[in-house]
N, C-alpha and C positions, 0 to 999 in steps of 0.2 A: 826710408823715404818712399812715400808712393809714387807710382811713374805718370807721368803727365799726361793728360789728354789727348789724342790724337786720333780721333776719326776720321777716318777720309772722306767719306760721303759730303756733300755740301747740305745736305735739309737736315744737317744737325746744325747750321748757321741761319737756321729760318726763323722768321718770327714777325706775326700779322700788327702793322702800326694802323688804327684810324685815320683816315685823309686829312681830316682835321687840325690835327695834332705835327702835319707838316707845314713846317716856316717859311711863307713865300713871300714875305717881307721881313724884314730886320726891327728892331723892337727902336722904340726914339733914339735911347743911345745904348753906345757896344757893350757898357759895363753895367746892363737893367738887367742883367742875363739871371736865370737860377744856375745853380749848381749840387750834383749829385755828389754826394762825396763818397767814393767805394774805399774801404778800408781790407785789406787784403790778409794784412795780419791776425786781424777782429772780427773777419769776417760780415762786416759791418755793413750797411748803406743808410748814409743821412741825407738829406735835404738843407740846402745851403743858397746861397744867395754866391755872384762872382766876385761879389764887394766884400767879401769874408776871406777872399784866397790871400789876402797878407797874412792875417788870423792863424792860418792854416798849415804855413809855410814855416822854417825857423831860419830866422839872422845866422847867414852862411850856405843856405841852400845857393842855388845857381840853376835859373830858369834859361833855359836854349829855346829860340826862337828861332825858323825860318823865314829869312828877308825878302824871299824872291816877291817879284811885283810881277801883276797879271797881266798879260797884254789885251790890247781891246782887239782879238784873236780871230773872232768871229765875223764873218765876210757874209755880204749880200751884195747880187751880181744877178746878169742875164749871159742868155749866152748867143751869142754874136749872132751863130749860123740859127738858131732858130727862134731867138728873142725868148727863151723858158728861162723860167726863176730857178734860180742856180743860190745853194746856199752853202757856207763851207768853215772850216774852222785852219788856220794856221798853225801849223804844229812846229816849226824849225825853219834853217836855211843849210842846205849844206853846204861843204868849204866850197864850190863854185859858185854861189850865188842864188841857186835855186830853192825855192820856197818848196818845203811838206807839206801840203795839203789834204785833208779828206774833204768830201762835197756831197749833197745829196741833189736831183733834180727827176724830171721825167725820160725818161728812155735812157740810152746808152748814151755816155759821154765817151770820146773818141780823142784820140794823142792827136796836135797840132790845134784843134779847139781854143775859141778865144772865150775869155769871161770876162765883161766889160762890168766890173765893180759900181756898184751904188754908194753913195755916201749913205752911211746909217742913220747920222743925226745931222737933219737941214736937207738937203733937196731931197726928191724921190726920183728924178732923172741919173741915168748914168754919170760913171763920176766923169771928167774932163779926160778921156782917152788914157784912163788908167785901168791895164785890162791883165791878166795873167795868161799866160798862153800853155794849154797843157801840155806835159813835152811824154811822159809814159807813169804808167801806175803797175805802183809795186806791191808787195805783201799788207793785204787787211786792206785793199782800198785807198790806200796813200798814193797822193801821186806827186809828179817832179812837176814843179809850173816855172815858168821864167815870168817876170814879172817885166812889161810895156808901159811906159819906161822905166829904165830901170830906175831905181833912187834907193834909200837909204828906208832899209824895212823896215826898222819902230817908226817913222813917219810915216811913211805907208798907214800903216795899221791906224796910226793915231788919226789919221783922218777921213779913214775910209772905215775905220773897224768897230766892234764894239766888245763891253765885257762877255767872253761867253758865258753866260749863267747857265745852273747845271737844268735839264728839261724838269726837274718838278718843280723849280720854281714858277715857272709857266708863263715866262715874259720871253719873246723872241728879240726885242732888244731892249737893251738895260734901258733905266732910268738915271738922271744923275745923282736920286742916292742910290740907286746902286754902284754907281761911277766910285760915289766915295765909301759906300758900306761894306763893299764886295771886295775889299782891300785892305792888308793890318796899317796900321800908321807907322809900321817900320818896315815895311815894304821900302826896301831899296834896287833891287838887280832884276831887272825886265828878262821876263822867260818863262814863266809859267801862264797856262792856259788853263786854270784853275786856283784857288785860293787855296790857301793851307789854313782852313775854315777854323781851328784850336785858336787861333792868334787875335780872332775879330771879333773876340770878348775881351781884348787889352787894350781899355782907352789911356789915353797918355795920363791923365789922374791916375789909375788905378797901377799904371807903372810907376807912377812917384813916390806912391804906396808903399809898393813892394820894395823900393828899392833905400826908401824912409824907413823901413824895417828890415833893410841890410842883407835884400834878397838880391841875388848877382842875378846880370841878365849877358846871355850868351848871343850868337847870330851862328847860325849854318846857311847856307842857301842849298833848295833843292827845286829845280822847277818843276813842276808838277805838269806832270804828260796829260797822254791823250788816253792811258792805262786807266785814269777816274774816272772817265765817262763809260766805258767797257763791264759791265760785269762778269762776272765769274762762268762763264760758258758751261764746263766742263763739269761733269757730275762727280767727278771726286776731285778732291785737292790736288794729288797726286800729278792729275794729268795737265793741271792750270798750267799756263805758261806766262809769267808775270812781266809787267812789262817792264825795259829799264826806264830811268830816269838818270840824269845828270847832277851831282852833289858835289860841294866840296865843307870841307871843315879844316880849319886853315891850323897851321902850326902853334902857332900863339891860344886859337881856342883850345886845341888839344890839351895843349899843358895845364891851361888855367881848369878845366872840367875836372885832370887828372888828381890838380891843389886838391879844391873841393870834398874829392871823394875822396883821398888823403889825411883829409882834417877831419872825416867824417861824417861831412854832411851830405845832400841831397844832389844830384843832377834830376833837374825836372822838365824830361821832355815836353815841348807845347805841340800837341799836332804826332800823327803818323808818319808825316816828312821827318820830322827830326828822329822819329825814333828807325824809322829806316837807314836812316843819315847817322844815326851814333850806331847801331850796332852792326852795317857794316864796316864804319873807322875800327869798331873794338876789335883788339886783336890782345891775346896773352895778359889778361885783366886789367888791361888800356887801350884807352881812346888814340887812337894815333891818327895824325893828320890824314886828309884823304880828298882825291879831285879826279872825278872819272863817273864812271856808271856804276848804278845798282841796279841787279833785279832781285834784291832780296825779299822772297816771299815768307813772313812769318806767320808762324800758325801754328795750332796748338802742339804742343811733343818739341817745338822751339824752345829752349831756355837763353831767355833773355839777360843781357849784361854790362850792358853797357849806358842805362840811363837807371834810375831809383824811383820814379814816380812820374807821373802822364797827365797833362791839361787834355781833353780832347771833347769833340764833339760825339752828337750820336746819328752813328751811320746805319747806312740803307743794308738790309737782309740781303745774303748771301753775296754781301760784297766783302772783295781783298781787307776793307778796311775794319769790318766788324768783325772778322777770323781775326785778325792780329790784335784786335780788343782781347777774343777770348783765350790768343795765346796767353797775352797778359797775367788777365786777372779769371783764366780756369773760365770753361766753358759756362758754368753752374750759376757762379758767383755775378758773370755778365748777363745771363739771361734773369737773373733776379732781381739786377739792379736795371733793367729794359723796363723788365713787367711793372716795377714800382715806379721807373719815371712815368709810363704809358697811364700809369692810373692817379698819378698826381700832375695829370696833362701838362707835362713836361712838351716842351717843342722841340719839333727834329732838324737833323738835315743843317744844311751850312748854316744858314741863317737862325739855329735854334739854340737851346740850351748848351749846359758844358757839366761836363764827368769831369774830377781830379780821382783818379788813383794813387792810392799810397801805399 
């Protein structure tokens, strides 16, 4: 058996996309999508349609979805002592009540600092004495806020916040389709500050589909951090420091994933969440339940085990997320199947096309 791929360097995960060919709006509906099909045993890459992936699948596989829902995370504010545009993203709360925040504005922002939030969507006045007070900032820029007055933070957010969409889409605040686009329809558990983008090519038709052809569907939740907006700093893999996120995969999916690949068929991870999410649970050639953090960094020289095949989108060069593509499916085989979306102007990035691996 030859040994797997493992370069350290990161400009072996490079690769030049036209501006063009990036998706800054979502197509009328979620299942218009095309689809790459990389075949890994065949060596293969075809051209597909997402309205094929029942076609694709066989009666008995079991597709895992991530449920997490997005918060409307993204903050726009002034700041008290000098009236500057103050803009910030919500990252958590920890067990006292204090909000994680990152923020950007002009000059130094200072601990005790008030930021008098704006409503996003309807006034452009300050919101009604709803201000966050900064209390100290800790590693990467994060900082501790207490929030005046206090209340209950998903309301917060919901009325003061908006989707954070990723900067190439190039809207600083969402639309209402992005309200409803930039979200899977089985989004359930509020907590991520990003979309787990594999999922928002499954409209509820194309899940009756699948499921009309006796394809099982799974749920993980993982909330998707502040790690996706970050890229890869570090000129070799080695040095990366990945960030964690919070997962759980409950007792009941564990087992049922375990049936599946038991009887022989397929676990098919949707998204890099789930496949973060199943091959930390995998332990001794089982998925075993799991609720806590990962910072699992996968990449090539990883051997993967604990899912069979991958829905996924096509992500950005020299990100966390395109290295664990080519742990996947070999460094070679993913830059092949790039070059041929890239010139069968395939669309990127959350809002674009979708890769099935098998």
């Amino acid at each position: 058996m030859s040994k797997p791929e493992s370069p350290s360097d990161l400009s072996a995960f490079d690769y030049h996309l036209p501006d063009e060919l990036i998706a800054r709006q979502p197509l009328p509906s979620r299942d218009d999508s095309r689809l790459l099909v990389v075949d890994r045993q065949l060596d293969r890459v075809d051209s597909r349609t997402i309205q094929e992936l029942p076609d694709l699948l066989d009666a008995g596989d079991c597709m895992v979805v991530n449920d997490t829902r997005v918060l409307p995370a993204r903050l726009l504010g002034q700041r008290v002592a000098t009236g500057g545009r103050w803009e910030g993203l919500y990252l958590d709360n920890t067990p006292s009540g204090l909000w994680r925040i990152i923020g950007q504005t002009r000059g130094q922002l200072q601990p005790g600092e008030r930021i008098a939030l704006q409503a996003v969507h309807g006034t452009e006045s300050p919101a009604d004495g709803q201000e966050l007070q900064l209390m100290e900032q800790g590693l990467g820029g994060i900082w501790l806020a207490q929030p005046h007055p206090p209340g209950e933070t998903l309301a917060v957010l919901e009325q003061f916040g908006t989707v954070p969409l990723p900067p190439y889409i190039q809207r600083q605040v969402a639309t209402e389709q992005d309200r409803q686009r930039y979200q899977t329809v089985f989004a359930r558990n509020p907590g991520a500050v990003a979309a787990p983008t594999a999922g928002l090519h499954l409209s509820t038709d194309l899940l009756a589909s699948l499921r009309d052809n006796g394809v099982g569907l799974e749920a993980i939740t993982l909330h998707v951090g502040l790690g996706t907006f970050r890229p890869i700093s570090a000129e070799r893999l080695d040095d990366h420091v990945m960030h964690a996120e919070w997962c759980q995969l409950t007792e009941s999916t564990a087992r049922k994933l375990n049936d599946v690949r038991n009887s022989g068929q397929r676990v098919v991870a949707v998204g890099t969440t789930v496949v973060r999410t199943l091959e930390t649970a995998f332990s001794n050639g089982l998925i075993e339940p799991f609720d806590g953090q990962t910072d699992l960094f996968i990449k090539p020289g990883y051997t993967v085990g604990g899912f069979d095949a991958m829905l996924t989108n096509f992500h950005l060069p020299r990100s966390s997320l395109f290295v664990l593509i080519c742990a996947v499916c070999g460094i070679k085989l993913t830059k092949r199947a790039y070059t041929e979306a890239i010139a069968k102007r395939y669309r990127f990035y959350s809002y674009g096309d979708a890769m099935l691996i098998l």
